[in-house]
N, C-alpha and C positions, 0 to 999 in steps of 0.2 A: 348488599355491601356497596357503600360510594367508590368513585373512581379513583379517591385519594386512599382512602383503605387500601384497597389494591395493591395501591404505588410498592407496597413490602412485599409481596407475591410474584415483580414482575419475571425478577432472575430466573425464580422456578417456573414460570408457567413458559418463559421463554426455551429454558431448558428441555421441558416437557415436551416442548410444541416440535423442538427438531427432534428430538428421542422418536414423535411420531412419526417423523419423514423417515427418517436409519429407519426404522423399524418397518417401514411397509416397503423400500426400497430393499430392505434384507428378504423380505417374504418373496419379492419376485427374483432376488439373486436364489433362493435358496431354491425355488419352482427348478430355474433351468440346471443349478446344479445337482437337483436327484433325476431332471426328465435326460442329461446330456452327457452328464460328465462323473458323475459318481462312478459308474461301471467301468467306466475306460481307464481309468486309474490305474497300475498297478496291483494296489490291495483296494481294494476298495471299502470305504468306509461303512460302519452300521451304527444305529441307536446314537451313543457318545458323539461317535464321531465326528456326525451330522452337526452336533450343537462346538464342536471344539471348530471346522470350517466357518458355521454362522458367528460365533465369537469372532473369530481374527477378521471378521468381514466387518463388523459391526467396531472394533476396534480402528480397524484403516477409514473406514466411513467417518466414525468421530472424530479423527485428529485428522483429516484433510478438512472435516467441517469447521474443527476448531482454528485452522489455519487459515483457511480463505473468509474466514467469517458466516459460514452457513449456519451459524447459530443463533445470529445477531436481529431475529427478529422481533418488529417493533425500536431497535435500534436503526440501520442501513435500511438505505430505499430499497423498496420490494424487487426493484429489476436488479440491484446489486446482492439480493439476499438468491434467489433466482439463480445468478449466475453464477455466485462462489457456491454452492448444493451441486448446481452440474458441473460445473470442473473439477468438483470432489467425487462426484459416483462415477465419473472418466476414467479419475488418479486408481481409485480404488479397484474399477474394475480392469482395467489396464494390469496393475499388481496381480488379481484373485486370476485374472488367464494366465499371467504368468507363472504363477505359483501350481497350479491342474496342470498346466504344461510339463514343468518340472516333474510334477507327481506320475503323470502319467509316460515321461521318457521317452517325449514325441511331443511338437507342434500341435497342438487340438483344433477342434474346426473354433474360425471364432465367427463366425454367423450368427451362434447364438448369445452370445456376449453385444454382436450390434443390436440385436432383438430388443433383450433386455438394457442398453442403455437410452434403447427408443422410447423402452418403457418407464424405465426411471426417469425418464425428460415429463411425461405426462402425467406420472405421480407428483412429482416434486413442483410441475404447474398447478394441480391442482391443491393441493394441500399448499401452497405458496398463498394465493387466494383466497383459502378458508381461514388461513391464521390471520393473514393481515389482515381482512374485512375483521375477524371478531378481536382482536387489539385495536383496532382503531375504537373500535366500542368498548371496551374495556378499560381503554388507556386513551381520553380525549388528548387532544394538544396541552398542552402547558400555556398558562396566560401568565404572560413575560414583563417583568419591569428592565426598562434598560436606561442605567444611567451612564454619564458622564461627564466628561470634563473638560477638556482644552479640543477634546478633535472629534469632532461629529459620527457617529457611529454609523454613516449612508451605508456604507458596503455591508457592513457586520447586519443590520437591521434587513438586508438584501436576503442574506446566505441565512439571515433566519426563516427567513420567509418561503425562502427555495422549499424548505421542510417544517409545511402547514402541516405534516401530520404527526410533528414532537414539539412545536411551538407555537403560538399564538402573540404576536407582541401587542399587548397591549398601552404602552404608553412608552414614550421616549422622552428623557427629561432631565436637564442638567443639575449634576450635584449643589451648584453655586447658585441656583433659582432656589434652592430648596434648605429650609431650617432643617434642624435635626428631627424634630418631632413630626414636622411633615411627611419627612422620609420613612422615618418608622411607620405613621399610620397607611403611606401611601405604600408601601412592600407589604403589610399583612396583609392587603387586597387581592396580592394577587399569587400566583403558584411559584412561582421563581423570581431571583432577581439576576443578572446578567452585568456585571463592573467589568466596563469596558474602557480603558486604558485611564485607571484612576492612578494618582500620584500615592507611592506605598505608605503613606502614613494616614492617609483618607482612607483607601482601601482596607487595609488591616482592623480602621475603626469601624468597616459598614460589614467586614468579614465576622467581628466577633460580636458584635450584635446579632446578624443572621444567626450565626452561630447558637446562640443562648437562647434565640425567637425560634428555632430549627425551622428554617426558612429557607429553602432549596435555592445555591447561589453556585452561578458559572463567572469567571474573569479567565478574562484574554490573557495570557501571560507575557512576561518580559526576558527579557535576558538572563538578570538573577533568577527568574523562577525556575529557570531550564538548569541553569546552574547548579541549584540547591536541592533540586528534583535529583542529580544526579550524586549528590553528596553520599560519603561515605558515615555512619554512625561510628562516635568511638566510643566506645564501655568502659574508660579509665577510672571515670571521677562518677561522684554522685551528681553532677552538672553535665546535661547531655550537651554532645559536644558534635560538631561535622564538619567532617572534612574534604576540602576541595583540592583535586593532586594537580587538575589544571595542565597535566603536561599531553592529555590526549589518551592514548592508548596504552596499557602498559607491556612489557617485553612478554610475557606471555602470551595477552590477547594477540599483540605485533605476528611471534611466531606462530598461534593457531590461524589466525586468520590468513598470513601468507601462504603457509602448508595446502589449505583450503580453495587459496586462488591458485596454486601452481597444479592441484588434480583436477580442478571444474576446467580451466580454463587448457589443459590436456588434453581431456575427455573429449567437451564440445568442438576443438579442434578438430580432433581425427573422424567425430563421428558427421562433423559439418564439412568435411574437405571434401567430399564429393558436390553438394550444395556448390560451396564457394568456388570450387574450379567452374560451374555451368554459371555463377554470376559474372566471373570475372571474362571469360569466353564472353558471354551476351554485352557486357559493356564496352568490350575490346570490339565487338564486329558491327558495334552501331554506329561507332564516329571515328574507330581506330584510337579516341586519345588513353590517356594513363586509365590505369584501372583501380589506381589508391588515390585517397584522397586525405591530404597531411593537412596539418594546420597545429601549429601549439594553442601550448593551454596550460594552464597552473593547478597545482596539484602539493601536495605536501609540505610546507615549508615555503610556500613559494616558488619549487621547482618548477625549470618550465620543460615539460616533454611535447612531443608530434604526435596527435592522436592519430589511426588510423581510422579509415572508415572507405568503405568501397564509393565512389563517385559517383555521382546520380544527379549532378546536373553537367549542362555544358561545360568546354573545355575554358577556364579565362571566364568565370562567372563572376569573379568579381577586378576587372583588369585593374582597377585603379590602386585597388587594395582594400578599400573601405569595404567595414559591414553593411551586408545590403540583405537585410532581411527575409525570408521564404514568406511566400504567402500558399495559400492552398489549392491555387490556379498558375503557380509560377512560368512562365513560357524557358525558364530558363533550366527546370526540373524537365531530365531525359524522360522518352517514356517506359525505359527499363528503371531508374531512377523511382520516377512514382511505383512501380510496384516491389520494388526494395524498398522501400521507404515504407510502404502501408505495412509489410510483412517485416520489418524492421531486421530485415537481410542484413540493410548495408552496415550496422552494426558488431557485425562478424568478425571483421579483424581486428577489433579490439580486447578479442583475446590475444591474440600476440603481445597489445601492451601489457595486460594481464600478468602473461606467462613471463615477460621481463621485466616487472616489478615495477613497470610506471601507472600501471594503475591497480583497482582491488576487485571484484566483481562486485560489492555493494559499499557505497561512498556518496560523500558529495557528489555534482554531477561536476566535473574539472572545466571550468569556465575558460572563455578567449582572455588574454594580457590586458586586453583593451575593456570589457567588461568587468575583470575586477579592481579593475583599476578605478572604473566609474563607480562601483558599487560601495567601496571601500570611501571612497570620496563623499558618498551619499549616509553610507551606514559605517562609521568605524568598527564596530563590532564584526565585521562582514568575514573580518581576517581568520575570524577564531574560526572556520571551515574548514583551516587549511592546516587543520592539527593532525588530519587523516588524511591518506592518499584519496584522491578521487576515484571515484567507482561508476562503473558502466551502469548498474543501477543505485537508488538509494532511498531515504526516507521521506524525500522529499516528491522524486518523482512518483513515487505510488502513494503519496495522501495528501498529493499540495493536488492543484489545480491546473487549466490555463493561466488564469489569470490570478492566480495565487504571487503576490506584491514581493520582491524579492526579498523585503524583510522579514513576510512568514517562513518562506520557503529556509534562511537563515536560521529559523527558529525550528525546524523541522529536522533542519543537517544538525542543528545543535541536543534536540532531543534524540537520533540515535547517536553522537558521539560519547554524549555525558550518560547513555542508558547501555551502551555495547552489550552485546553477548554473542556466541556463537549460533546459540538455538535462534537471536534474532538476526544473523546475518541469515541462516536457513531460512527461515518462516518472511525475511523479503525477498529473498530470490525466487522463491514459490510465489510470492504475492503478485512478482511481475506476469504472471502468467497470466495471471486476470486481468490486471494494469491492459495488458495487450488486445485484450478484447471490450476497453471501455472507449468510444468513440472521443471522448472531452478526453481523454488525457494524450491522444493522439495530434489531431486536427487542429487541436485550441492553441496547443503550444507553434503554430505556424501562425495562426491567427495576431498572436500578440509577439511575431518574429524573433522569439524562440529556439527557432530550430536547428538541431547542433552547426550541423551544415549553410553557411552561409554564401 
């Protein structure tokens, strides 16, 4: 069978392929649970029982996979398919000791839970390995047409290239060089085409063409597409119809998502108030200055509130007033500082704004007066951000970049505003988890000064 026959297979085989990782990472959870923990139990389990434990195991396995993306191979680079599989068998075994805990009505040793998550680190390398090498064979790169129009596509044609093992471009080439019929015969050449910021009456003609050729087509999007992406269907008429409410969030989402920010940011309080009393001690006994660190920012409506954040560089870092940048080597970054910063401690007290309603734990990231003021100057749409409170995380910051151009990153706060839900306010709070252990979404954003702290 050819590599394009395939292409209809690839869901399942992808599926299949992490079914095999749960499944052999189940076989060594289930080793130490009949060699360790079955007897100690209470009742202890027989026959059924066994396979009702391996079920719930195999259940939390697949929905921490499905959330961090351990599913996603042949889609995500292998070190990010890698990394969300073990922050999933962590999540998971983290739960199943606590669950044998319970059952058994006593603390258990958990020795043998570090055993086996040593173990599931070398299964899930090894089968990591086997799948990618036989997808890369299975599923060659894609040879890419990419057109366009008024703005040269250097970056996009970059970030295609990052991932030589889902693309191949072969040709770049402007709409406005090229007749119709050229275009047609120069797109069946090749596996994909790629409409990169076409004007929507061009695009919608090169869309329903592919379309009727079935001819596999990616386009960048714009503002209306975020939009319409986000549109509600109405079933009144025999004329489909949709609808844009435009006004943000509505009073329901408003109240669940508040209710939501006022127990996480509770929780993490009381359970991080011993943390934060030893940050604020270390930053008090290093140079004696404040231990918060204020600054406004814009947030909902334009509101302007004081974020908090613990201080981490010298006292008077920026005397004049202006933004002065972080870079990665800053002399002006304390050395308590750098490592609240790496472990993103100094972040902690912005559950207090949280818990008082100026910010949401997942949002835009709430910008300086001064930066959106610029951006808005730059991109009028910029405004539409500020239909939601800003959030200590958001959709931006776990699937933009470094150097992600502020108008993606706009387009990114715009995809979860117009897409809300609660399951995905959950499933990006979980996602920052990972976020935290990717070096480029750390480092970069200092790089291209960035960093919330100036």
């Amino acid at each position: 069978m050819r590599p394009n026959q395939l292409e209809q297979y690839k869901r399942i085989l992808r599926f299949a392929a992490a079914m095999l990782v749960i499944l052999s990472v189940t076989l060594a959870f289930f080793f130490i649970w009949i060699r360790f923990y079955n007897l100690r139990i209470v009742f202890p389990f027989y026959y059924k029982g066994h396979w009702v434990v391996m079920v719930m195991y195999v259940i939390l396995l697949f929905i921490f996979f499905y959330i961090y993306g351990g599913l996603k191979f042949g889609y995500l680079k292998p070190t990010s398919v890698i990394l969300s599989q073990l922050i999933s068998v962590v999540c998971a075994n983290v739960l199943m000791y606590l669950e044998i805990s319970l059952l058994s009505a006593e603390l258990e040793a958990v020795l043998p839970f570090i055993y086996l998550t040593a173990a599931d680190f070398i299964i899930i390398a090894f089968w990591s390995f086997v799948i990618t090498w036989a997808f890369r064979k299975l599923f060659p790169p894609r040879k890419l047409l990419i057109i366009y129009d008024e703005y040269e596509p250097t970056r996009m044609v970059q970030k295609m290239e990052e991932r030589n093992d889902r693309y191949s471009v072969g040709e770049v080439r402007s709409i406005s060089s090229m007749t119709e019929e050229e275009f047609r015969k120069t797109a069946k050449k090749y596996d994909a085409v790629l409409i990169y910021d076409l004007h929507s009456e061009l695009r919608n003609k090169i869309l329903k063409y592919c379309y009727s050729e079935s001819i596999r087509t990616y386009s960048t999007s714009k503002i209306s597409d975020i939009l319409i992406k986000g549109a509600e269907n109405i079933d009144l008429f025999d004329t489909p119809i949709l609808l844009f409410r435009n006004f943000g969030l509505t009073f329901e989402q408003k109240f669940v998502k508040r209710l939501m920010d006022i127990i996480l940011s509770s929780i993490i309080l009381v359970v991080a108030s011993p943390v934060m009393l030893i940050v604020a001690l270390a930053i008090k006994l290093y140079d004696g200055g404040p231990i918060m660190f204020r600054q406004e920012r814009c947030t909902i409506d334009g509101k302007i509130f004081k974020i908090h954040k613990f201080r981490s560089m010298i006292v008077d870092a920026e005397k004049d007033g202006k933004s002065i940048p972080a870079t990665d080597n800053d002399p002006r970054i304390t050395p308590v500082g750098r490592i609240i910063r790496k472990t993103r401690l100094d972040e902690l007290p912005q559950m207090i704004d949280i818990l008082t309603g100026n910010m949401s734990m997942v949002g835009p990231r709430p910008e300086r007066i001064e930066h959106v003021e610029k951006y808005t100057e730059e991109i009028a749409e910029f405004e539409y951000r500020l239909k939601v409170k800003g959030g200590l995380t958001g959709y931006a910051q776990i699937y933009g970049k470094y150097n992600t151009t502020p108008y993606d990153k706009l387009k990114l706060d715009l995809m979860y505003i117009q897409n809300y839900s609660l399951l995905l306010d959950i499933r990006l709070i979980l996602m920052t988890v990972k976020i935290m252990f990717m070096k480029e979404s750390t480092e970069g954003f200092e790089k291209q000064g960035e960093k919330e702290e100036k």
